[in-house]
C-alpha positions in Angstrom: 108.4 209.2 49.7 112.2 209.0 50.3 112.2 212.6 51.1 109.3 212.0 53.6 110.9 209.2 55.4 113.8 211.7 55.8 111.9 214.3 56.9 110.6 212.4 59.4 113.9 210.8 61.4 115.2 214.5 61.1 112.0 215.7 63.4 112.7 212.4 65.9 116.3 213.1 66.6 119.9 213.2 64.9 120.5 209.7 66.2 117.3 208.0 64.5 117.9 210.3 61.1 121.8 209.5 60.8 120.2 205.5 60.9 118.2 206.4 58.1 121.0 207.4 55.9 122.4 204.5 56.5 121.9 201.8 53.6 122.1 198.5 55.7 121.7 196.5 51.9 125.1 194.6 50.6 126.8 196.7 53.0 130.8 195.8 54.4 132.2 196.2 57.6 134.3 198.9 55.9 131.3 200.5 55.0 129.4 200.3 58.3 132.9 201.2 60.1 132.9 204.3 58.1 129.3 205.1 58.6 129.7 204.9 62.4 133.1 207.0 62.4 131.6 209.9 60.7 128.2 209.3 62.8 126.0 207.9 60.4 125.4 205.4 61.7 124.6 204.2 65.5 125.8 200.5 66.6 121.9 199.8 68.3 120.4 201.1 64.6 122.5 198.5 63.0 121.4 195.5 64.8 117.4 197.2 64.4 118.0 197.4 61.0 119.0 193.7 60.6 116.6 192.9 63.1 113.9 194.5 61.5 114.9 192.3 58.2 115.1 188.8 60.4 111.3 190.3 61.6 110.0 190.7 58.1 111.6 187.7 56.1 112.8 185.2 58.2 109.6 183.6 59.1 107.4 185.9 57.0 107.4 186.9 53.7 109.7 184.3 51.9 109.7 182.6 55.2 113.5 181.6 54.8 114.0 179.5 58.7 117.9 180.6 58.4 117.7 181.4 62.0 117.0 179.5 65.0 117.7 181.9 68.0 117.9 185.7 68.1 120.5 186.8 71.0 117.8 188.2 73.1 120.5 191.3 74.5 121.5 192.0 71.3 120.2 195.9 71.0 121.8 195.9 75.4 124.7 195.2 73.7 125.2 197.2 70.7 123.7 200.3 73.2 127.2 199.1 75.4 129.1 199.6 72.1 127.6 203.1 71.2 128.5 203.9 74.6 132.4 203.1 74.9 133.0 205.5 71.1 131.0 208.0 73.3 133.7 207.9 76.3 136.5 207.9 73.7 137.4 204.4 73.0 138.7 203.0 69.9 137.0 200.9 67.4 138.1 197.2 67.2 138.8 195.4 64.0 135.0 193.6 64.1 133.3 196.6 66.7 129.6 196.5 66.5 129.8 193.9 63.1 126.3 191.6 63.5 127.4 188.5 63.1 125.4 184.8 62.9 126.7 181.6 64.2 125.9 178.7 63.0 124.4 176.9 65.4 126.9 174.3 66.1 129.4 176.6 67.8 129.1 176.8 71.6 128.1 180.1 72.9 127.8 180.4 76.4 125.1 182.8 76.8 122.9 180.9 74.1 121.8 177.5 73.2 123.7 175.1 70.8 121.4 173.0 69.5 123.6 171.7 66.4 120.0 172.0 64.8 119.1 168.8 66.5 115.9 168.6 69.1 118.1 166.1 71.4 119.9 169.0 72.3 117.1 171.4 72.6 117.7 173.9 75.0 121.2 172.9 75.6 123.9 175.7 76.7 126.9 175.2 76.8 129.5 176.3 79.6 131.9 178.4 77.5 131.6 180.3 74.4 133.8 178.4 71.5 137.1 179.3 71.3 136.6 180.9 67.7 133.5 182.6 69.0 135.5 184.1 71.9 138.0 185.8 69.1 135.6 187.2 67.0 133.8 188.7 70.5 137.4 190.3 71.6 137.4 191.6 68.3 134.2 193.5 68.7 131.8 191.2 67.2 128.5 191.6 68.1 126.6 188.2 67.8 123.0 188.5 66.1 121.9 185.3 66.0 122.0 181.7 65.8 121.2 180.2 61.8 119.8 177.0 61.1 122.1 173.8 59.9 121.4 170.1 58.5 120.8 167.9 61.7 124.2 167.4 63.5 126.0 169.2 60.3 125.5 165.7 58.5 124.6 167.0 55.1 124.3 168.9 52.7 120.4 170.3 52.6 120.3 172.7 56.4 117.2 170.4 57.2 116.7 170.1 61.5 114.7 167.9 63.9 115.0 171.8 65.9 113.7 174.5 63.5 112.7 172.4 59.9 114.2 173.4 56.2 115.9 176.2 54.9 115.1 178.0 51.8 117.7 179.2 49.6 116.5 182.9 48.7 117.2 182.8 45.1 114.4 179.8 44.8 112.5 179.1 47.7 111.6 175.8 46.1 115.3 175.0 46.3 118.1 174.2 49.2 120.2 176.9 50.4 123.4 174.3 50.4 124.3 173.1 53.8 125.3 171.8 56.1 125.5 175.8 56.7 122.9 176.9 55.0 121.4 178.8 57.4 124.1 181.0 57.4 124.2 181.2 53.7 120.7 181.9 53.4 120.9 184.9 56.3 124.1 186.8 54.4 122.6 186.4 51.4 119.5 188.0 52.3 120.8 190.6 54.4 120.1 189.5 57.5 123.4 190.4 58.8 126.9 191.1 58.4 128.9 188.1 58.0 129.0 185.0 59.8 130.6 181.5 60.1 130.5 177.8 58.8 131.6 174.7 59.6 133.1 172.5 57.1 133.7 168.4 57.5 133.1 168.0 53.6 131.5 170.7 52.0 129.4 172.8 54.7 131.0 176.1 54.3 131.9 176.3 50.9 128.3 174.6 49.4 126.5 177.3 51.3 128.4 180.2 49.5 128.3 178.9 46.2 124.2 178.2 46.5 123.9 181.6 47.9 126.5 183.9 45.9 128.8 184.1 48.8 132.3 184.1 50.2 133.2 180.7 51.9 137.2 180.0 53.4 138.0 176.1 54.7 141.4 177.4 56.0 144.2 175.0 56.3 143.5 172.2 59.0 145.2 174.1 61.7 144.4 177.6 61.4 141.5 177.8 63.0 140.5 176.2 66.4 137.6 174.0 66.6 137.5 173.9 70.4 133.7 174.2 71.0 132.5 173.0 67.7 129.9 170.8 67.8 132.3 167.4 66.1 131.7 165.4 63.2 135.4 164.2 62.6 138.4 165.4 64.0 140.4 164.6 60.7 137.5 166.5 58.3 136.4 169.2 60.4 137.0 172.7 59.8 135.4 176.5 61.3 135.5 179.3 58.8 134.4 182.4 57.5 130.9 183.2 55.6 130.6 186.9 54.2 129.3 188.8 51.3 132.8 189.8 49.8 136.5 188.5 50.1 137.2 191.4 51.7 134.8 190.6 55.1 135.6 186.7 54.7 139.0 187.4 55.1 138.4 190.5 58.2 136.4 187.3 60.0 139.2 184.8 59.0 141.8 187.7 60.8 139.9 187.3 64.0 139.2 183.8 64.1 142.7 182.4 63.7 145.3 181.2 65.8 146.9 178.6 68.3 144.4 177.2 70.8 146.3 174.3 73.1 143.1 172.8 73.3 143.2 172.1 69.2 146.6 170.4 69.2 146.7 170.8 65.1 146.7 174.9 65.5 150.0 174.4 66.7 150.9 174.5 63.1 150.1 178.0 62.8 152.3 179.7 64.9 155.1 179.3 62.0 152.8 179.3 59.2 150.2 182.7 60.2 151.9 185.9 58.4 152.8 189.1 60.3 150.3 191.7 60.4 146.9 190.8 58.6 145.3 188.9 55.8 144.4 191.4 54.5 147.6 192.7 53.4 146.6 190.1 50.5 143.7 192.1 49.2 144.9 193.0 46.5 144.1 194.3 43.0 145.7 193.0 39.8 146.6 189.4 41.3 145.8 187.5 38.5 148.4 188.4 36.3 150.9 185.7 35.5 148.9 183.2 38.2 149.0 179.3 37.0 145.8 177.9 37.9 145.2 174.6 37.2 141.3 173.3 35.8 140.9 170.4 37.2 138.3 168.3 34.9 137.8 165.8 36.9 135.2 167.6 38.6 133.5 169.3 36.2 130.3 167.4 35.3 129.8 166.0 31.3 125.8 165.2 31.9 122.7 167.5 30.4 121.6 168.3 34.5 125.8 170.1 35.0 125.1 172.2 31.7 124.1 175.1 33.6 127.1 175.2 36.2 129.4 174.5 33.0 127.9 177.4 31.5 128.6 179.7 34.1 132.5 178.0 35.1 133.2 178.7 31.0 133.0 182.4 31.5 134.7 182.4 34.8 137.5 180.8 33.5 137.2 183.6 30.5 137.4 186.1 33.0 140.3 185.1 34.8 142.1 184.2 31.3 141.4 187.9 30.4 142.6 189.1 33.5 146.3 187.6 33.2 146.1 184.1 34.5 147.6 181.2 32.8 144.8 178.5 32.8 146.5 174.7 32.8 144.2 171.7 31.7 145.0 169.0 34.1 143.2 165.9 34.9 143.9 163.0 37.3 141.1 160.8 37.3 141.9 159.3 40.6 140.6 163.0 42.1 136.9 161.7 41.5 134.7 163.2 44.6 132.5 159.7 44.4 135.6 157.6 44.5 137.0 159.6 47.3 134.2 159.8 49.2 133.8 156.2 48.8 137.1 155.4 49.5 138.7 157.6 52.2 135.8 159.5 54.2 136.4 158.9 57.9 133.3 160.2 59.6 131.8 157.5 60.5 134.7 156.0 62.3 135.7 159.0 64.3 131.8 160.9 65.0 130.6 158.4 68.3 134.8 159.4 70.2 134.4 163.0 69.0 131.1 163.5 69.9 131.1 161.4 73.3 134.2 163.9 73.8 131.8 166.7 72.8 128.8 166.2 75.2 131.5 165.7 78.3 132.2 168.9 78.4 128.4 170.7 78.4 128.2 169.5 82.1 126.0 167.6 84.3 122.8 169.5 83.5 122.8 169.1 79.9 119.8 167.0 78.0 122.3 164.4 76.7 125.2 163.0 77.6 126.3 160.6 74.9 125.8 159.6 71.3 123.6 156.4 73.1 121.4 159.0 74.8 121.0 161.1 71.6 119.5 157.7 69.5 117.5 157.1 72.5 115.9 160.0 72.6 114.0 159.8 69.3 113.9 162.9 68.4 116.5 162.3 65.4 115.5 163.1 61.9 115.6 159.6 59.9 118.4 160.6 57.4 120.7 161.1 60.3 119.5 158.4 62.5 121.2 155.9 59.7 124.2 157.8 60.2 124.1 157.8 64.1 123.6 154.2 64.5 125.9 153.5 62.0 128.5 155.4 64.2 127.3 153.7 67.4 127.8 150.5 66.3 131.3 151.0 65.8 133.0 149.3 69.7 135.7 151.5 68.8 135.7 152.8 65.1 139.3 154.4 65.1 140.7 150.7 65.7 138.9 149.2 62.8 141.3 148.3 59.8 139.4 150.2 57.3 139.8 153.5 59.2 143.0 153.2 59.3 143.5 152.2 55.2 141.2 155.3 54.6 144.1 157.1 57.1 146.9 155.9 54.8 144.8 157.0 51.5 144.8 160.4 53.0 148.0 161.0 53.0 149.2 159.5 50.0 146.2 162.1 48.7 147.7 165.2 50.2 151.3 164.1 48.8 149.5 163.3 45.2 147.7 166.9 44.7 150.8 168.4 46.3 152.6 166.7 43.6 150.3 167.9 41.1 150.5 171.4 41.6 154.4 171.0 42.1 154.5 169.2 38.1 152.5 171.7 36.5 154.0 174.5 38.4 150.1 175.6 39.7 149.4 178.8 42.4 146.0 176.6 42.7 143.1 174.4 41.2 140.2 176.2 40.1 136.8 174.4 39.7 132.8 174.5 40.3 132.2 173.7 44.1 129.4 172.3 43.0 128.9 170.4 39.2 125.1 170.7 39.5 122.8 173.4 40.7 121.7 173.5 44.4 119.0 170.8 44.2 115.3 171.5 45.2 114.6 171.3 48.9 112.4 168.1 48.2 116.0 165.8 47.0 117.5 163.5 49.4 120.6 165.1 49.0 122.8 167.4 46.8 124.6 165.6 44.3 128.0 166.2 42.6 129.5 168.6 45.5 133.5 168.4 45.1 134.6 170.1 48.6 136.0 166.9 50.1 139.2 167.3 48.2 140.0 170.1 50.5 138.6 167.9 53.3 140.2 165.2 52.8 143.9 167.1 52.4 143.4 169.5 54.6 144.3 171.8 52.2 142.7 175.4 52.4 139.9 176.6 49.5 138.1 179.7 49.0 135.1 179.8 47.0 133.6 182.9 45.1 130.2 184.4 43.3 130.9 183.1 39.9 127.7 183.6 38.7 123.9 182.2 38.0 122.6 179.8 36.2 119.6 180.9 33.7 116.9 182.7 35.1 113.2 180.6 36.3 110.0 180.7 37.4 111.4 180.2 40.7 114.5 182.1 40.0 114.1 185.2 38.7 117.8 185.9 38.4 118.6 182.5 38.5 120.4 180.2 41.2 124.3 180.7 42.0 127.4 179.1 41.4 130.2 179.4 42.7 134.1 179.0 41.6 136.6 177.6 44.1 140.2 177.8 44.4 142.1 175.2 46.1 145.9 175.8 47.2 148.8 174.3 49.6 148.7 173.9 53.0 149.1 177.8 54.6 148.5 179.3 51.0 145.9 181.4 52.4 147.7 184.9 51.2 148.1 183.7 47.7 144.4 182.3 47.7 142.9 185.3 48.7 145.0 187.2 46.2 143.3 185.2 43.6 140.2 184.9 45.1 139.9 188.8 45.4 141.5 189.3 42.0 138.4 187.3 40.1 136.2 188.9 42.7 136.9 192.4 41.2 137.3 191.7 37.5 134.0 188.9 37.8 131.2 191.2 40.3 129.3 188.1 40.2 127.1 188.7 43.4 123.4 189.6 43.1 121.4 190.1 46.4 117.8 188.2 45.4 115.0 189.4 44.7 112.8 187.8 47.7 114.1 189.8 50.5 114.1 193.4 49.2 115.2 197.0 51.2 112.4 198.1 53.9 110.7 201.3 54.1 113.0 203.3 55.8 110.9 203.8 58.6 110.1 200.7 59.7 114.0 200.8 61.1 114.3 204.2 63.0 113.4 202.7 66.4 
């Protein structure tokens, strides 16, 4: 049947059969470089072939919702990229890469909706400023993914486009609040893509999905053009299929922006040349990582995660690293959460902030106009009038305690690396499974450490749970690694050394390859 297929693109033209050789599944931006130097590959066959699969299994088949707007000039554009290798131009780091958005990242030429219906139809003046990067890098943008309502949680459920499915277990969530880009990578629906992170929301998405996720250090990427949360928690990173294309889209995305005073830090702290200098095999070797107990889970519903984190820590013990037991019960995620999360306090400034800049003609204006709308899902309308009520919630005491907490928490997990002489912490993102799409919320998530500190954290494909009815390979999990501020090079050393020896990530089962055919247009 193969042979047929092949057959037939050889009959319709070199362009459409050189598409057709082209294997678009678990591919790398290595890969589709490579495929498009030695003319394999055209840049407008890529974006049909992902197109085709957003066609077939975003809102059929397993009917995943991961996006919520297709860039209508994407083929114009990736026929404008064919074109400038024909005249003899040069590729660019990203050149013809699809990439998704999560849809809380202002892009000029398409809506930002922030997945919530108040700001339906809502387009923003500029393109983010992390957006802008990736596009003078030569990324092609696919698409726009589906999020949790103003990126508030932790289940990528919107007032705009509805629930996410995690493609592993449609019954469960794909993690959020980026889930929608988490679902989309893991699925195949394109290249790589990004995340936004206030407590979790990049790194929950890659473990639910057996992905890639980087929070970089506060600082190292701008945020100009994010749709806000917090200006003390918020972060924009990477999303990708390997450490290899995280850290490509991380190369792009960084760097000083005067309009995101903290990436002022980054000048002195960026490395010359590229991360990926770091990618390196064999980095495990000698590496003191510290398992931090604290938040691993002790009840019957964390046995599975356990399971899975016991031979990841087997694997990197095998491949050279010096595992260090510590424990510091004051690292609990509840009591942190409890004790020194400053969304609230800061979302109604940052977000009044936000809407100011989308112009007269946008559909809302303040955080006032969004609650009066209506059109709010209930789980964040708490949330949003909570934030409203505040006259001025960076002037009330308790922000400013939480403020002080912070630091003397950056200074005490700085301290606790320093003691034990750690590289980084190593522990489940997540001590539970993803939780069905039905749950209020998912429980047990452990990404505000890195919130909180601003410290940066990758997280990995560790591997799955035990295989269901719902999961035929079983649901991901997903190891992260936690280091000092601007330890991004030594992090992705680790993070691609357990990568390599651990080849963890499985694409699932509900969004197989197409017939080859169906993408030769």
């Amino acid at each position: 049947m193969i042979r047929i297929y092949l057959l037939a693109a050889l009959a319709a033209g070199p362009a459409r059969a050189a598409n057709a050789r082209f294997d678009v599944m678990e591919t790398s931006i290595a890969k589709i470089h490579e495929s498009i130097a030695a003319g394999r590959l055209t840049c407008r066959g890529l974006v049909r072939l992902y197109l085709d699969r957003i066609e077939a299994y975003d809102q059929k088949g397993p009917a995943l919702n991961s996006i919520i707007t297709v860039n209508p000039r994407a083929l114009e554009q990736a026929e404008d990229m064919d074109k400038v290798l024909r005249r003899g131009g040069r590729m660019k780091p990203l050149h013809c890469i699809p990439t998704v958005l999560k849809d809380n990242f202002d892009t000029a030429d398409m809506p930002t909706t922030a997945g919530s219906a108040a700001l339906a139809g809502s387009t923003p003046l500029q393109d983010a400023a992390a957006v802008a990067r990736l596009k003078e890098n030569g990324a092609l943008i696919l698409a726009k993914t589906n999020l949790h309502e103003f990126a508030l949680a932790g289940m990528t459920l919107s007032s705009v486009s509805g629930q996410t499915k995690n493609p592993y277990d449609l019954t469960r969530t794909p993690g959020g609040s980026s889930g929608g880009t988490g679902a989309a990578l893991a699925a195949n629906l394109a290249a790589v893509g990004t995340g936004s992170d206030t407590m979790n929301s990049i790194r929950s998405p890659s473990s639910a999905n057996s992905l890639v996720g980087i929070r970089p250090t506060r600082g190292l990427v701008s945020r100009t053009g994010l749709v806000p949360v917090s200006f003390t928690q918020d972060a924009a990173g990477p999303i990708a299929r390997s450490v290899a294309d995280a850290v490509r889209l991380l190369d792009a995305m960084k760097g000083y922006d005067p309009k995101d005073p903290p990436t002022a830090y980054s000048i002195a702290a960026i490395p010359e040349g590229s991360y990926t200098a770091f990618l390196k095999k064999g980095g495990l070797p000698g590496a003191r990582l510290g398992v931090l107990r604290a938040l691993f889970g002790s009840q019957p519903v964390h046995e599975e995660v356990n399971r899975v984190m016991d031979r990841a820590l087997a694997t990197l013990k095998k491949e050279g690293a010096v595992l260090v037991e510590v424990g510091d019960p004051a690292l609990d995620t509840a009591a942190l959460l409890a004790e020194m999360d400053v969304q609230k306090y800061e979302f109604k400034r940052d977000m009044n902030a936000y809407l100011q800049t989308l112009g007269p003609k946008a559909p809302v204006h303040s955080l006032a106009d969004i609650l009066a709308s209506g059109k709010s899902l209930k789980v964040s309308e708490d949330f949003l009038k909570t934030a409203q009520g505040f006259e001025n919630g960076t002037d009330e005491p308790d922000y400013k305690a939480r403020r002080v907490k912070i630091d003397d928490l950056r200074l005490r997990l700085a301290n606790l690396m320093a003691e034990n002489r750690l590289d980084a912490l190593v522990y489940p993102h997540q001590k539970r499974l993803a939780v069905l799409a039905t749950e209020p919320s998912q429980a047990d998530r452990n990404g505000i450490l890195a919130s909180l500190t601003g410290y940066p954290a990758i997280t990995v494909p560790a591997g799955f749970s035990a295989a269901g009815p719902d999961a035929p390979i079983g649901v991901p999990v997903g190891i992260e690694f936690l280091g000092r501020a601007w330890s991004e090079p030594l992090l992705i050393r680790l993070a691609f050394g357990f990568e390599q020896a651990a080849r963890a990530r499985k694409p699932p089962l509900s969004t197989p390859a197409l017939e080859l055919t169906k993408s030769l247009r």
